[in-house]
ZASE-772255 format. One record per residue (C-alpha): x, y, z. Coordinates in steps of 0.5 Angstrom, whole numbers, padded with zeros to 4 digits, always signed. Layout:
// ZASE-772255
XYZ ...
This chain:
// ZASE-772255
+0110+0064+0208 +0106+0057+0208 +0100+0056+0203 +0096+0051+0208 +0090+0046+0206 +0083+0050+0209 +0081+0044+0212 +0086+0043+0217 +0086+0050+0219 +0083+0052+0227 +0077+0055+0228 +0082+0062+0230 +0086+0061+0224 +0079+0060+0219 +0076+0067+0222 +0083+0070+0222 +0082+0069+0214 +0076+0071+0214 +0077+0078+0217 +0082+0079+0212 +0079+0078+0207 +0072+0083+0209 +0078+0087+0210 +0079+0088+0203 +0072+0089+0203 +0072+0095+0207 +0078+0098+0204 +0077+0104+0199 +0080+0104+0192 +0086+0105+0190 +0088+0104+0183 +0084+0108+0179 +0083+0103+0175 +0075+0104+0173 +0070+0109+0178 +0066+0103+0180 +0070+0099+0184 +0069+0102+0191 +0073+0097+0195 +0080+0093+0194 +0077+0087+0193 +0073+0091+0188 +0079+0091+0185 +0082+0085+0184 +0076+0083+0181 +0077+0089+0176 +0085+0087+0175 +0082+0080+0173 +0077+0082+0168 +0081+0087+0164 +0087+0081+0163 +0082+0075+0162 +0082+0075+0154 +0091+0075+0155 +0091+0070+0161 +0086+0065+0159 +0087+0059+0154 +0094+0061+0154 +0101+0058+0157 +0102+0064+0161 +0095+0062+0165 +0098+0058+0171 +0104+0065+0171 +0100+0069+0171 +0095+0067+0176 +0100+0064+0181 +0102+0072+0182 +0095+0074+0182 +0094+0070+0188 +0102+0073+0190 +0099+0080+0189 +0092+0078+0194 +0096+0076+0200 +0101+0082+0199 +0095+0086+0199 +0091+0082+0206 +0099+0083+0210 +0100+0090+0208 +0092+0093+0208 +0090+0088+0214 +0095+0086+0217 +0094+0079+0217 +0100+0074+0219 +0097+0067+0217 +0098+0063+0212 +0095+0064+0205 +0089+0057+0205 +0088+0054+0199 +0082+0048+0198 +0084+0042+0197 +0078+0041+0192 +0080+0033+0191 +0078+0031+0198 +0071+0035+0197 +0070+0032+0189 +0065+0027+0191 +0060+0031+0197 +0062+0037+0194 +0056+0040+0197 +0058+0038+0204 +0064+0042+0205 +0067+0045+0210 +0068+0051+0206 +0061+0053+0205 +0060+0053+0213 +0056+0059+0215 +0060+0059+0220 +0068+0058+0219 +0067+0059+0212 +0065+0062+0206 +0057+0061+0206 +0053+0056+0202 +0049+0056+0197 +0045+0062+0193 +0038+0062+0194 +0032+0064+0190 +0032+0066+0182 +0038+0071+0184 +0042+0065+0187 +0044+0069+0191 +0049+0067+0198 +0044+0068+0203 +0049+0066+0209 +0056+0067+0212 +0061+0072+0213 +0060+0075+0205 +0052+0075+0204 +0052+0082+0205 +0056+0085+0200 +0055+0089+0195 +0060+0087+0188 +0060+0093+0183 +0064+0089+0178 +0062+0084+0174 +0058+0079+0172 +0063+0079+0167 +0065+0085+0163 +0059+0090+0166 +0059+0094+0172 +0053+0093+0176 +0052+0092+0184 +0050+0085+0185 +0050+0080+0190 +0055+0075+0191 +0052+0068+0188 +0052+0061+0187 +0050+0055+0183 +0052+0049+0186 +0054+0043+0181 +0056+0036+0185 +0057+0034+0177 +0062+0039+0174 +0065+0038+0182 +0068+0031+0180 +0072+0033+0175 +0077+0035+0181 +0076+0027+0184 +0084+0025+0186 +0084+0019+0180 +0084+0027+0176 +0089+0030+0179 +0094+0023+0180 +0093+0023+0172 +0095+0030+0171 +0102+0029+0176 +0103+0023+0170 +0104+0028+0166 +0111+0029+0163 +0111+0036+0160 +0108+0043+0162 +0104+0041+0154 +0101+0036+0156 +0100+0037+0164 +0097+0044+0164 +0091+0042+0159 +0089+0036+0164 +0089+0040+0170 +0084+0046+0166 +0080+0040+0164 +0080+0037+0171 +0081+0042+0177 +0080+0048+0174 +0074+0047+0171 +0072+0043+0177 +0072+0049+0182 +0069+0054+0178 +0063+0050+0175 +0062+0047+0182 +0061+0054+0186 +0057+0055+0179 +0055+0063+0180 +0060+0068+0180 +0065+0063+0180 +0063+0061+0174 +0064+0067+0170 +0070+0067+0166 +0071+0075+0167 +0069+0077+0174 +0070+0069+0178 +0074+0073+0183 +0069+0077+0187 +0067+0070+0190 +0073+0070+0195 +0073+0062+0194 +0077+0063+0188 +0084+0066+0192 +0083+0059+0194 +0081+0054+0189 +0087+0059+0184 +0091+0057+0191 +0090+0050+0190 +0092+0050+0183 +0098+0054+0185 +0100+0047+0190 +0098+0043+0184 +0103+0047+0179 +0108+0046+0184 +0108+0040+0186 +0108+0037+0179 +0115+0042+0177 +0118+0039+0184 +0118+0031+0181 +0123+0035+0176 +0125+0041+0179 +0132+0041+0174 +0128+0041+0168 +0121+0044+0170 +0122+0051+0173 +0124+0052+0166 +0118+0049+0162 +0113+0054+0159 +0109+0054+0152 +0103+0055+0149 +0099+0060+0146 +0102+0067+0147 +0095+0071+0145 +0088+0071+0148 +0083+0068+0143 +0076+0073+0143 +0073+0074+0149 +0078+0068+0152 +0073+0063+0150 +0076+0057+0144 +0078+0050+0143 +0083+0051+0149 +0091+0050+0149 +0093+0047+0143 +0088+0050+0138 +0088+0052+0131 +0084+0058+0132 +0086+0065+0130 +0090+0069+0136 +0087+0076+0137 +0090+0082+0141 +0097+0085+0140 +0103+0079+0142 +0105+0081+0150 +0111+0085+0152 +0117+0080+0153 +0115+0074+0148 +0117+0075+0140 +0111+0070+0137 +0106+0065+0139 +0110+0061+0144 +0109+0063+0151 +0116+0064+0153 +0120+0065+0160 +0121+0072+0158 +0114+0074+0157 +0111+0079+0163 +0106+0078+0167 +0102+0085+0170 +0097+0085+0175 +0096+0092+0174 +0102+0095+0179 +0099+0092+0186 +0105+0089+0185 +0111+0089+0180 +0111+0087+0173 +0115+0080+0172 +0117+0074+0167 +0114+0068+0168 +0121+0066+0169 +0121+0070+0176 +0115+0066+0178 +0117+0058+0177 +0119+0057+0182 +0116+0059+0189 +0121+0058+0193 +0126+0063+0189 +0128+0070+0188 +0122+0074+0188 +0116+0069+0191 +0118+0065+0198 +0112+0060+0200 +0112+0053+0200 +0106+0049+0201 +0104+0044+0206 
C-alpha cells in the first residue's frame, strides 16, 4: 500500500483516516500488556513506552519505528477496515507557518492547539478522548494536549532536510535527521508528542513516524545497492533513553538485544512490537518494497 502526503488527500480520503484512527479508539485491549490500557490505541501507546529506552538514541530507532508505523496500519486494515493509503506529514512544507497547518484543522484534521493551564486540545475529532497511558511512564487518565512550537518547527525547514539527503552513510544521515525532523515534529506539536515515552497517544505521531519513514526511504533509494545494507550505531538504550545521542560516550545499560553480538547495531538485530505483529530484523525492514513490507511513498 502507498504512503501518501496528508496535504494532498480529499476531504473523503482525510475523514476516512480520521475514523479509522477513533476506531482504534473504540476498539478494546487486547495484548494485555498493562490493565490501564482500555483500548487499541491505547496500547500502541503502551508498546512505545515499554520499548523507548531500547529504540531511542540507538541505530535501530528508524527500524524500529518503520515496523511500528507498519504494525498500526496492519491494525487500521484488520480492526477498522480501512482501505486508504497510510498519510504521512510532510512537516518541510508546514516548517515556517507551522501553526497554520492543514493538520491542525478542526475539521479535516487533528484539532488545533491545546488551551488553558492543561493544554488541553479543545477542538476536533480527538478532543474528547480520555488517554490512560502516559505522560511518560505513569498510567493516569488525561487529555490529549499540545504545545505548540513554530521555533523547535524549524528544524524541519526543506534546506535540513536537502542537508540530510547529503549524507553518504546511514553514521552520519541518521543523526542529522534526529536533530532536524525528528526533533522538528515532536517539539513543535509540544505536549504529548513531546514526551519521549507516551508521543503515540497524539495520533499526529503515525504521520510525523510516517514522514521520517519517506525520508529514511528516499535517501537509501539514491544507493539502493549499498544502503538496504547500512546499519550501525549504539546497540543498547542509555538511562531512560535520554543521552549525548548517537555517537556518544556514555555507558550503555540494559542487557544487548536479541540478534546482535555487541554494541553495533547490526542486521541481524530483532525488532518487536510486542506481537501486534511478528518478531523481525532489521534486515527485513530495509527495504520497503521487500519481502515482509510492501508500501512505497508517493
Amino acid at each position: 500500500m502507498a504512503y501518501v502526503v496528508r496535504h494532498t488527500l480529499s476531504r473523503e480520503e482525510k475523514l476516512a483516516y480520521i475514523e479509522a484512527e477513533k476506531c482504534l479508539m473504540s476498539r478494546p485491549a487486547k495484548l494485555g500488556l498493562t490493565p490501564a490500557a482500555r483500548t487499541i490505541f491505547d496500547e500502541f501507546q503502551m508498546v512505545h513506552v515499554l520499548q523507548t529506552p531500547e529504540v531511542h538514541f540507538v541505530g535501530a530507532f528508524l527500524p524500529f519505528h518503520r515496523l511500528y508505523v507498519h504494525a498500526h496500519e496492519y491494525m487500521l486494515a484488520t480492526e477498522c477496515n480501512y482501505i486508504g493509503a497510510h498519510p504521512y506529514w510532510d512537516e518541510s512544507l508546514d516548517a515556517e507557518n507551522w501553526e497554520s497547518s492543514v493538520l491542525f484543522d478542526p475539521d479535516t484534521g487533528f484539532g488545533g492547539n491545546g488551551v488553558g493551564a492543561s493544554k488541553c486540545i479543545a477542538d476536533g475529532p480527538f478532543k474528547d478522548y480520555i488517554n490512560a497511558i502516559g505522560p511518560g511512564q505513569s498510567q493516569t487518565d488525561h487529555c490529549i494536549d499540545r504545545d505548540i512550537n513554530k521555533c523547535l518547527a524549524k528544524s524541519a525547514a526543506p534546506n535540513v532536510i536537502e542537508n540530510c539527503m547529503k549524507m553518504e552513510n546511514f553514521s552520519s544521515f541518521w543523526p542529522c535527521i534526529e536533530n532536524g525532523p525528528h526533533g522538528a515534529g515532536h517539539g513543535g506539536v509540544g505536549g504529548e508528542m513531546l514526551n519521549l515515552f507516551s508521543s503515540p497517544g497524539d495520533p499526529l505521531f503515525y504521520l510525523h513516524h510516517a514522514y521520517l519513514d519517506k525520508l529514511w526511504a528516499e535517501w537509501q533509494a539514491k544507493n539502493a545497492s549499498a544502503r538496504f545494507a547500512d546499519i550501525t550505531g549504539r546497540n543498547t538504550g542509555l538511562p531512560f533513553g535520554f543521552g549525548p545521542g548517537f555517537n556518544g560516550s556514555t555507558p550503555p545499560v540494559g542487557s544487548i538485544p536479541d540478534g546482535d553480538p555487541g554494541n553495533v547495531t547490526t542486521l541481524a538485530h530483532i525488532l518487536s512490537v510486542n506481537e501486534i505483529v511478528p518478531n523481525v530484523t532489521v534486515a527485513d525492514v530495509m527495504d520497503t518494497k521487500g519481502g515482509l513490507l510492501c508500501y512505497e511513498y508517493i
